[in-house]
C-alpha positions as CSV (number, residue, x, y, z in Angstrom):
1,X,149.1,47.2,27.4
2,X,150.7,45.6,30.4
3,X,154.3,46.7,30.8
4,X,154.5,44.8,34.7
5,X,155.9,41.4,34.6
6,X,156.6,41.9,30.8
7,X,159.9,41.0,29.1
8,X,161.1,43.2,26.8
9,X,163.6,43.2,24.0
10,X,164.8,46.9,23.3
11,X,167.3,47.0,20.4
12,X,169.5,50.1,19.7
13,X,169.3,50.6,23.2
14,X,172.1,52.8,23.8
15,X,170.9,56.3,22.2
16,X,168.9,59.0,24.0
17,X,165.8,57.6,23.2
18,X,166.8,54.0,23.5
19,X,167.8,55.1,27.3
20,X,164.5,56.7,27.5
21,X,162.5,53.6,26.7
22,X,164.3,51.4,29.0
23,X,164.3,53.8,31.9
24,X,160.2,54.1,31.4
25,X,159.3,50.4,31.1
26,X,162.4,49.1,33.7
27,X,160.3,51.8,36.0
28,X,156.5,50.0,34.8
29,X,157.8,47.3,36.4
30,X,159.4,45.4,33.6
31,X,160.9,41.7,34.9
32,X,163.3,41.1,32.2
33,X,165.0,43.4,29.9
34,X,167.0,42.1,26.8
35,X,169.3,45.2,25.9
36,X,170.4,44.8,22.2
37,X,172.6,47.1,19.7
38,X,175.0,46.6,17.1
39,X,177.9,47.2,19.1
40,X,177.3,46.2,22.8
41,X,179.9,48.1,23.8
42,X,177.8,51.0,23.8
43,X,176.0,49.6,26.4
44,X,177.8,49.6,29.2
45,X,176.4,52.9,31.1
46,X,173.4,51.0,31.2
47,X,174.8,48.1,32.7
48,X,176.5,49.5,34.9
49,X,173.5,50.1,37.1
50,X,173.9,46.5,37.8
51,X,170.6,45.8,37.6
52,X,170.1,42.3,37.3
53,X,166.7,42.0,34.7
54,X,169.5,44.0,32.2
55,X,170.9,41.3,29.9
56,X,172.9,42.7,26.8
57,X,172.7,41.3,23.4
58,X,174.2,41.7,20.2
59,X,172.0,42.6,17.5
60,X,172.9,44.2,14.0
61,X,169.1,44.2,12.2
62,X,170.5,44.2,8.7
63,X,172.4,41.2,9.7
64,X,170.4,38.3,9.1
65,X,172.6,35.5,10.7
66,X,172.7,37.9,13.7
67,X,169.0,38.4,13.9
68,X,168.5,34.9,13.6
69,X,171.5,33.9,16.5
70,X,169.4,36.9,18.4
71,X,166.0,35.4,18.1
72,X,167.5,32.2,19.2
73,X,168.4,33.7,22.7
74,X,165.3,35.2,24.6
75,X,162.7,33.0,24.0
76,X,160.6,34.4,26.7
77,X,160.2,37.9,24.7
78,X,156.7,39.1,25.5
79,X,157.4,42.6,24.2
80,X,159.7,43.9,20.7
81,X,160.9,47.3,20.7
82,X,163.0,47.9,18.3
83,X,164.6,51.7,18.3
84,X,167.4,50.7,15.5
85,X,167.8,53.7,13.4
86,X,170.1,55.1,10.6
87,X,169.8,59.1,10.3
88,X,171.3,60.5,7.1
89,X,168.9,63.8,7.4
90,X,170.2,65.8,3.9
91,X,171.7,62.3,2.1
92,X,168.7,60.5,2.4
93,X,167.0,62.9,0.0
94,X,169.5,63.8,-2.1
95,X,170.3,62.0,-4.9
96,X,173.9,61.9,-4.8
97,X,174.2,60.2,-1.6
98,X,172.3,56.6,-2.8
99,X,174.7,54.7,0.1
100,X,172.7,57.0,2.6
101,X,169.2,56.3,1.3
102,X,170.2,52.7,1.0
103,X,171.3,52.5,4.5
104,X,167.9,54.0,6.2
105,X,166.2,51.8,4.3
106,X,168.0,48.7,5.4
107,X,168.3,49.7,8.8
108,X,164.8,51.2,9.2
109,X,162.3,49.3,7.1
110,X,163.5,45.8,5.6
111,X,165.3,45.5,9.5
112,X,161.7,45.6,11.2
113,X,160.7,43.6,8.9
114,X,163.3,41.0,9.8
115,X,163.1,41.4,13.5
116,X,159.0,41.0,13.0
117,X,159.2,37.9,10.8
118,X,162.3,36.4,13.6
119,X,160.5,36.9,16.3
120,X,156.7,36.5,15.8
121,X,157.0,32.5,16.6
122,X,158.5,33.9,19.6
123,X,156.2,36.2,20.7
124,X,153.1,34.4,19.6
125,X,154.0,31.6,22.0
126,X,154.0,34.2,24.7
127,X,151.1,35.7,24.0
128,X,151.6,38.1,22.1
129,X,150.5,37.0,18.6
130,X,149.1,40.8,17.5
131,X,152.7,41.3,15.5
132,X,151.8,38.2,13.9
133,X,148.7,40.6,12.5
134,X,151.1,43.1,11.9
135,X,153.2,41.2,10.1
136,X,150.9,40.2,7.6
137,X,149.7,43.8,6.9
138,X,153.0,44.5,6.2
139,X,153.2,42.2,3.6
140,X,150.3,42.8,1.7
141,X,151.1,46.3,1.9
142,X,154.5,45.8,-0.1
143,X,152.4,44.7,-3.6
144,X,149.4,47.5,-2.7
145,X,152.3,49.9,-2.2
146,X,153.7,49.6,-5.6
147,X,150.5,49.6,-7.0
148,X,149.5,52.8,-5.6
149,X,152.7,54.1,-6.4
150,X,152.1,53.4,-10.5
151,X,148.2,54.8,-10.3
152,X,149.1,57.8,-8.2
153,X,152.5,58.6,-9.7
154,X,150.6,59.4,-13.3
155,X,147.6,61.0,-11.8
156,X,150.1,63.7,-9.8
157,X,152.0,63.9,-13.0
158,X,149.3,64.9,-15.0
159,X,148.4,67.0,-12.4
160,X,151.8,68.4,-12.9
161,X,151.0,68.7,-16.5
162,X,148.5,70.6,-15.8
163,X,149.3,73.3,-13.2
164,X,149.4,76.0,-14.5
165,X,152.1,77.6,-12.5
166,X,155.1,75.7,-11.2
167,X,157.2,76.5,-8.0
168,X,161.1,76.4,-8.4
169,X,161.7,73.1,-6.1
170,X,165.5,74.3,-5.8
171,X,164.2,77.3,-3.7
172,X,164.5,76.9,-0.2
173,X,161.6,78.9,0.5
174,X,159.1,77.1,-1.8
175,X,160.3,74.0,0.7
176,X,159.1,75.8,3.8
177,X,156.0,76.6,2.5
178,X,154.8,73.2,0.8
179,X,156.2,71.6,4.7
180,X,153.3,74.2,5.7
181,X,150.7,73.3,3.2
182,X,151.5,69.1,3.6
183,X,150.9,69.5,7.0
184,X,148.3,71.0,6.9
185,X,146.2,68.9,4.0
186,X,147.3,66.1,6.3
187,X,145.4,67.2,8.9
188,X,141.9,67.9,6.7
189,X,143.0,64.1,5.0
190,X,143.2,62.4,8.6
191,X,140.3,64.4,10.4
192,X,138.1,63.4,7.4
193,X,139.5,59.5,7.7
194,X,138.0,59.7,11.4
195,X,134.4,61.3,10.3
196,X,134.0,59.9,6.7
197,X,133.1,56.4,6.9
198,X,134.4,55.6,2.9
199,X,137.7,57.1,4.4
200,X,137.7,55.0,7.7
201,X,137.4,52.1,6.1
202,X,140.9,51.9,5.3
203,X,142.2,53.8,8.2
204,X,140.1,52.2,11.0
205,X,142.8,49.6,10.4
206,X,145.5,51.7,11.7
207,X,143.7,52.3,15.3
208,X,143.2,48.2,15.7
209,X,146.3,47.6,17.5
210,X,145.0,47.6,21.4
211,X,148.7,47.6,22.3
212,X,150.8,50.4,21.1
213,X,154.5,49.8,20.3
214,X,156.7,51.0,17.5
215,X,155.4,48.3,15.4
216,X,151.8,49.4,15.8
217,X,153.0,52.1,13.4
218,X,153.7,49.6,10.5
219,X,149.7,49.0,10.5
220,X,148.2,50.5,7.5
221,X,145.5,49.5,5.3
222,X,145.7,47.8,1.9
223,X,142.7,50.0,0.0
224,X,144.6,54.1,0.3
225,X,143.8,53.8,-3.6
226,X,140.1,53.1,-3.1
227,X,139.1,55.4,0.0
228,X,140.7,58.1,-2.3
229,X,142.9,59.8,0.7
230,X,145.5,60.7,-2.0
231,X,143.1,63.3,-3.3
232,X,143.8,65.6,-0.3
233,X,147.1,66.9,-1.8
234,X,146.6,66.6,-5.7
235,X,145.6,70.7,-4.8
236,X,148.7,71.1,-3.7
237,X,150.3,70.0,-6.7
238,X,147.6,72.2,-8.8
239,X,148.2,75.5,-7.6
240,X,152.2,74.8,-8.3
241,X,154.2,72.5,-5.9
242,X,156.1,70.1,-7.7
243,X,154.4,66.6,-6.9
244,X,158.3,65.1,-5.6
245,X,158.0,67.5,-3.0
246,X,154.8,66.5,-2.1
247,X,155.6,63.4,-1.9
248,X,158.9,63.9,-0.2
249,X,157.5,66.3,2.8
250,X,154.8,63.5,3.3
251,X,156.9,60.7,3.7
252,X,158.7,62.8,6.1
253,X,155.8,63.4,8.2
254,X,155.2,60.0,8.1
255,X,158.5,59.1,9.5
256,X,158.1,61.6,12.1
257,X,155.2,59.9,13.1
258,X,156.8,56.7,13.2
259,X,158.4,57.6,17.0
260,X,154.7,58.6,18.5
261,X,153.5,54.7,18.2
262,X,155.2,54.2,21.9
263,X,153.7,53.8,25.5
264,X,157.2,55.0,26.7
265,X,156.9,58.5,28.2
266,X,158.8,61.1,26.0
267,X,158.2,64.8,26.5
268,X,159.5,67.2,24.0
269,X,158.8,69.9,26.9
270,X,157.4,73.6,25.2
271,X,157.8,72.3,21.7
272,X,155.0,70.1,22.2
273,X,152.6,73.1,21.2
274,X,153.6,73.5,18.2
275,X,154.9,69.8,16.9
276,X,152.9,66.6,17.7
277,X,154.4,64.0,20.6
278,X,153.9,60.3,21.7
279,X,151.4,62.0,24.6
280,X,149.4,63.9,21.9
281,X,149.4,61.1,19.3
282,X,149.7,58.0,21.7
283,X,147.9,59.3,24.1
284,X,145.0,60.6,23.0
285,X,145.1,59.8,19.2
286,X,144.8,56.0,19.6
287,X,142.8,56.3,22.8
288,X,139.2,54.4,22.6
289,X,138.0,56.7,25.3
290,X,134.8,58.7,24.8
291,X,137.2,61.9,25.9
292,X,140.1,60.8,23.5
293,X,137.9,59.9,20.2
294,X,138.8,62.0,17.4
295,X,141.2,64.4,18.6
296,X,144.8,65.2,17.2
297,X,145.0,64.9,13.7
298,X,148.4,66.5,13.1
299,X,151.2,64.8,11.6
300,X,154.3,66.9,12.6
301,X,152.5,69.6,13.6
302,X,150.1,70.1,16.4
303,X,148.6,73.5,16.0
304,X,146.0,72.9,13.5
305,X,144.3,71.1,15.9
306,X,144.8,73.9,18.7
307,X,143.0,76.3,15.9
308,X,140.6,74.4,14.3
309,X,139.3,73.0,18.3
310,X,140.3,69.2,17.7
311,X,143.6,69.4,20.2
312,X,143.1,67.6,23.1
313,X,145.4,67.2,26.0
314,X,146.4,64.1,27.8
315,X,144.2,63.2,31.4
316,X,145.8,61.9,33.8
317,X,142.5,60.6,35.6
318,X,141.5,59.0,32.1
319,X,143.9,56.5,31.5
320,X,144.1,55.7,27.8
321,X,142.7,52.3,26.0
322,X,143.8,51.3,22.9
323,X,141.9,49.5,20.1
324,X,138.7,50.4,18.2
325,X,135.6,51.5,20.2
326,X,132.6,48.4,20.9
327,X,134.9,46.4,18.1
328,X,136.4,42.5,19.2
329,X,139.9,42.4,18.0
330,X,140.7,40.7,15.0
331,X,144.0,38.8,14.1
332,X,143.5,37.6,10.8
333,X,145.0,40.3,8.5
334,X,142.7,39.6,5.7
335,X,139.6,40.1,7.9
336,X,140.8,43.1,9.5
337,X,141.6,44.9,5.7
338,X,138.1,44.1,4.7
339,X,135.9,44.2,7.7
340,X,135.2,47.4,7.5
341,X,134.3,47.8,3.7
342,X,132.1,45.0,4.8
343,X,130.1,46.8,7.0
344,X,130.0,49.9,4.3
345,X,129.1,47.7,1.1
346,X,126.5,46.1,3.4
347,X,125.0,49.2,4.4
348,X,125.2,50.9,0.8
349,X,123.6,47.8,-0.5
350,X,120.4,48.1,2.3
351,X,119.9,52.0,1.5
352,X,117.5,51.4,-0.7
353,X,118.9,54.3,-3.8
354,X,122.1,56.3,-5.0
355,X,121.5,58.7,-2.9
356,X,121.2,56.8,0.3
357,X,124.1,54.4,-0.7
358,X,126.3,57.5,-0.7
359,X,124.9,58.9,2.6
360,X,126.0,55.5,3.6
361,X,129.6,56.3,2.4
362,X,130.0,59.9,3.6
363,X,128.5,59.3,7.2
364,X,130.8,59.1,10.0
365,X,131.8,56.1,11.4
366,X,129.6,53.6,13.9
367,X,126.2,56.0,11.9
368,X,123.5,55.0,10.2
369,X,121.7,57.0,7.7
370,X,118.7,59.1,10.4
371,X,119.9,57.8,13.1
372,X,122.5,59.5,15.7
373,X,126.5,59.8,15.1
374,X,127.9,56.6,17.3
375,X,131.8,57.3,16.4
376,X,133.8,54.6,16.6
């Protein structure tokens, strides 16, 4: 993605991150810089650098009149960042702090979702129509969501049902271990989304985005129920861990993940062997090139990869490109869901039996059935 000559709208600008992001791309070479937060009064260390691209701007993202009065301002946006956040860490599970859960919602999911819709126009007349794309994943993914939700929600219950031992979820330590035993089916669900071709189907629509922003995160596939991902922690929930917690510990590493969807250079220093970071995830994760292809897996953590020899380290000399390997991009939403099931059903259909049809489905991506792995 090209940061020089870009400009940028950065909202919730004024935290430690926020600073971070502006520092990195101002130093890319940035040429305008729209700094937005909720109270711009919070902005003024920033300014005070008097540096003349800075241009403050009130922005409240569960405010839809100021959202749209925002959008209405920098019509030469070329690059959204938004860094708005709401962090309630213990309310926003708990039950009896609703106003907490409410509020991170709001603030972190339906306000990207207004500051997408507001300024897609925007940035699609400035070429840069991808959140367009990303926009419309988002909305089909609200009714696949909810579908998913009703399916899975019974099968983990009977699951439940069925266990037949069940860990106290009151006990602290039952917490640290399922954290442990999420992350690490995580890492066997997303390794075998990268190397089972039924798998990448759905996922392969997560690496599409050839520039990577915050909102490259918000990317997801429509057909989780289908590729049959969700399978991965119903073990979990079999030898005892109560299927909330699963699904609570997931979400979280999802949200984690969240912040590694950025170009902007954040270091978390000596914790980065044990937790994943934008440079492991960013980096190397999304990378296209032949040296970055399925590496890093983890979702919070890092070191199953670093024992099970996926971990790969940033290069310097290999510079990182974005996007899907010897694949055109594709900005229709509905194309990009199904081109890859597509390519399977096609395949399965020319196999000839069963047993090549499912060879089809369990071979890595880019293969065909006797011929060599060509990953994508």
């Amino acid at each position: 993605m090209k940061i020089s000559g870009s400009v940028v709208l950065l909202n919730g600008a004024y935290g430690g991150m926020g600073r971070d992001f502006a520092g990195e791309l101002l130093k890319r070479g940035a040429a305008k810089f729209y700094v937005a937060a909720r109270d711009t009064t919070s902005l003024r260390e920033m300014l005070a650098s008097d540096d003349p691209r800075l241009v403050s701007l009130p922005l409240d993202v569960t405010d839809p009149d100021q959202v749209a009065a925002a959008a209405g301002v920098p019509t030469d946006v070329t690059l959204l960042v938004n860094n708005a956040g709401y962090a309630a860490f213990e309310g926003a599970i708990a039950a009896t702090e609703v106003e907490d859960a409410r509020r991170e919602m709001e603030v972190k999911y339906f306000g990207t979702l207004a500051m997408t819709r507001a300024f897609t126009p925007i940035l699609a007349n400035n070429g840069g129509g991808a959140a367009l794309t990303t926009l419309g994943l988002v909305a089909g993914n609200v009714p696949a969501a909810a579908i998913n939700g009703l399916i899975l929600g019974g099968l983990y219950a009977l699951a439940w049902k069925v266990a037949p031992i069940h860990l106290p979820a009151d006990d602290w330590k039952v917490w640290a271990l399922g954290f442990v035993a999420v992350e690490f089916a995580y890492y066997w669900f997303h390794r075998a989304s990268h190397r089972i071709r039924w798998l990448w189907a759905t996922h392969a629509v997560h690496h599409s985005a050839e520039q990577m922003t915050l909102l490259s995160s918000l990317r997801l596939g429509w057909t989780n129920l289908l590729s049959a991902g969700w399978i991965f922690y119903l073990p979990l929930i079999l030898v005892g861990f109560d299927p909330r917690l699963v699904v609570v510990l997931l979400a979280f590493n999802l949200r984690y993940q969240f912040f590694l969807h950025t170009e902007a250079r954040i270091s978390l220093g000596s914790l980065e062997w044990l937790l994943n970071s934008p440079s492991h995830h960013h980096c190397v994760h999304h990378g296209r090139n032949d040296a970055y292809l399925d590496r890093n897996y983890g979702g919070v953590l890092i070191v199953f990869d670093r024992l099970f020899g996926t971990f790969r380290a940033e290069r310097e000399e290999d510079p990182v490109e974005f996007g899907l390997k010897d694949r055109p991009p594709v900005t229709n939403p509905f194309k990009l869901v199904w081109r890859e099931w597509s390519d399977v059903f096609g395949a399965m259909r020319t196999a000839g039996n069963v047993r090549g049809a499912i060879g089809v489905a369990i071979s890595p991506p880019g293969s065909h059935v006797g011929k060599p792995d060509t990953p994508l």
